[in-house]
Phi, psi and omega in degrees: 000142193268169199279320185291347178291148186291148183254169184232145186268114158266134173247075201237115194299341180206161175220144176202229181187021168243011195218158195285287195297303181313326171279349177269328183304333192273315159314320161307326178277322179277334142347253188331299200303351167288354181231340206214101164321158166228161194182117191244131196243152218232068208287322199226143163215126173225142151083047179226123172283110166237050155280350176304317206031061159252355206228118168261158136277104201244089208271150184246104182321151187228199234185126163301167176150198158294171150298290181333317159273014171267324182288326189282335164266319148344321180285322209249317158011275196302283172349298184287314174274004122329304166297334204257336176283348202279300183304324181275314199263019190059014195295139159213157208208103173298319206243136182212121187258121189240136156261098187089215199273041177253039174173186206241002222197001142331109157244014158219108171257140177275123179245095174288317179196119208274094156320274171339303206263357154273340154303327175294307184320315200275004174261059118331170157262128188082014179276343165307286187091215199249139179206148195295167154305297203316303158314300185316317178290328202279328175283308172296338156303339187276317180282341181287329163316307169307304140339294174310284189326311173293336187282292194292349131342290154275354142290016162210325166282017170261010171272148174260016213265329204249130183263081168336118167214117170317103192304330183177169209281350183271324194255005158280327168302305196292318172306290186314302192317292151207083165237021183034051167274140170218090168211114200317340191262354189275152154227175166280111169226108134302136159323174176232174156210157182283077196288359173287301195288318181240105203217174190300313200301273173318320173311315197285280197312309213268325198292335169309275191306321188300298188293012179260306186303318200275004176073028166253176171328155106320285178321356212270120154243132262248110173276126190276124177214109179229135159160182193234174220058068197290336182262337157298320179296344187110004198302325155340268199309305181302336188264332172309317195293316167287341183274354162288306186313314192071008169293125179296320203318331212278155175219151187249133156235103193279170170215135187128159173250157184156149183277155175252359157304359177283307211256327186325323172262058164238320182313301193294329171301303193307297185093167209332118168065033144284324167246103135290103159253134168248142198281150179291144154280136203258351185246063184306342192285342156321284183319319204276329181309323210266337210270134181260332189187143184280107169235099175254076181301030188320132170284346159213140160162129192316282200197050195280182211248351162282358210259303191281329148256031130313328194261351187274296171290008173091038173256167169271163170205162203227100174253150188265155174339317177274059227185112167276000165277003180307332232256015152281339196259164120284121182303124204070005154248310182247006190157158181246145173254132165245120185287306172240140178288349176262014220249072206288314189277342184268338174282323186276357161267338190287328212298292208281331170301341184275322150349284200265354195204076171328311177262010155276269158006281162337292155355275189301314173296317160307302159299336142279331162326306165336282159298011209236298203287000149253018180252082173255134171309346151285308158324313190289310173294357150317279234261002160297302186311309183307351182254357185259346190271319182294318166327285206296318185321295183331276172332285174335330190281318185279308173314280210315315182269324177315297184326302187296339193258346182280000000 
């Protein structure tokens, strides 16, 4: 690599490979360095290869508190320690890559998730549920968080300053409405998945022993629902759906943090051992083992990434419509669309239909597998990079005429 290529700046309060955006971020990152130093500045990195010695870490102190100070010394962090690299150590950083909001001075942003359309969710009527004082506190924290998050929201994506790139064509639709961004110059990057790591084969080794620990059934079949905010994901709708089938057989397995006292009389509706919540894992393939089948009625969501590497291992899955990995499936080939996400009894059909009809369950798992192995992660870093190569192009071109006119 020549000593003159421009280094790239990442701006993330933590990167890892146990979270959606942050695990696309980390693949991405390791991408890019094949081509571009990087030098990420951080609080916390794990599960990241820096055998390349392409890559730096510019670790950013961090501070106990809520989330909201923690995100908020963070914001202001980077900054100061940016700056003090640009003055002492010369750093200078053509491209400075944000996944969301974490500074003022991004000019190439990941937009993973859209704050305005979750908050329209959570002022909803019932998006709250029945909740301890403690959870009530724990709601009001989420919103003033949000809040913040929606001002820098319209104060930095409405710059044209800035290059945009979209998890999916769903949550660019969500940008135009509402942050009135419209530029011609944004792309589209779908997420990817690792189909070497997560495939039919390696699930079937694993699904024996995963379902005797967690204590199900042979007879059990078993619905997979993973990610934290369980009433954005839909979980409402999914336990609605199973206490409509009425099958003993069917069983839910949620993954993720978040309280469940929100759900409680829905659980208890449900009856005795239906619903199983388990705490995250750093080995998500576990989860996909135990599993007959992926259902994420999400009430928003950009692009998370277990539902497409659910379909990597050859399971079926069934997502709803707001769901931007929908916009990968054909509804009845590669996967079932549930057109509204609130639609419990219409969910509890697709549930039993699946339930019930084993080579439809094949089909379908087989036929996502397909699909899910051209959504790879050496794609998604093509095309990031082509979008980091237009940039630079770009730039250089804008230096070139500066030049000429001084």
């Amino acid at each position: 690599m020549k000593s003159d290529t421009p280094t790239i700046a990442v701006i993330t309060p933590f990167l890892d490979r146990c979270h959606g955006s942050e695990r696309c971020l980390a693949e991405q990152v390791e991408r890019i360095a094949h081509h571009y130093p990087v030098c990420v500045y951080t609080q916390r990195a794990t599960g990241l290869d820096l055998s390349s010695g392409n890559i730096s870490v510019r670790r950013i102190p961090g501070i106990p508190g809520p989330h909201i100070i923690k995100y908020i010394w963070f914001f202001v962090a980077n900054h100061i320690v940016r700056g003090y690299d640009a003055a002492v150590r010369g750093a200078r950083y053509p491209v400075r890559y944000s996944p969301c909001v974490n500074c003022l001075d991004a000019n190439l942003i990941a937009i993973h998730i859209l704050f305005h359309s979750l908050y329209r969710r959570r002022r909803e009527p019932g998006a709250s549920g029945c909740l301890s004082p403690r959870d009530g506190l724990r709601l009001l924290h989420r919103r003033i968080y949000y809040k913040l998050i929606m001002c820098l929201e319209r104060l930095v994506y409405r710059s044209r300053n800035i290059s945009m790139i979209y998890v999916s064509r769903r949550i660019s639709r969500e940008v135009r409405t509402h942050i009135g961004r419209s530029n011609p110059n944004d792309t589209v990057i779908h997420n990817g998945v690792d189909a070497s790591y997560f495939n039919p084969v390696s699930r079937e080794a694993l699904r024996a022993v995963e379902r005797r620990n967690t204590g199900i059934m042979p007879t059990d079949f078993v619905l997979l629902l993973i990610g934290n905010d369980w009433i954005t994901k839909g979980l409402r709708t999914l336990i609605g759906a199973v206490t409509a089938a009425g099958d003993p057989r069917l069983k839910i397995v949620v993954v993720g943090t978040d309280t469940e006292a929100a759900f409680h009389k829905q659980v208890s509706a449900a009856g005795p051992g239906r619903v199983l919540f388990l705490p995250p894992h750093d080995d998500v393939l576990r989860f996909y083992a135990l599993a007959d089948a992926y259902v994420g009625p999400s009430l928003e969501d950009a692009f998370a990434l277990p539902p497409l590497e659910a379909m990597a291992c050859g399971l079926p899955v069934v997502v709803s419509s707001r769901a931007g990995v929908s916009e990968l499936i054909t509804d009845g080939d590669d996967g079932l669309i549930l057109d509204d996400p609130d639609d419990a009894p219409g969910l509890a059909a697709k549930i039993v239909q699946l339930l019930r009809d084993p080579a439809l369950c094949k089909a379908l798992g087989l036929r996502a597998r397909q699909t899910a192995r051209s959504c790879t992660w050496g794609r998604n870093g093509a095309l990031l990079k082509a979008t980091i190569d237009t940039m630079l192009a770009e730039k250089r071109a804008r230096d070139t005429v500066r030049v000429r006119q001084q």
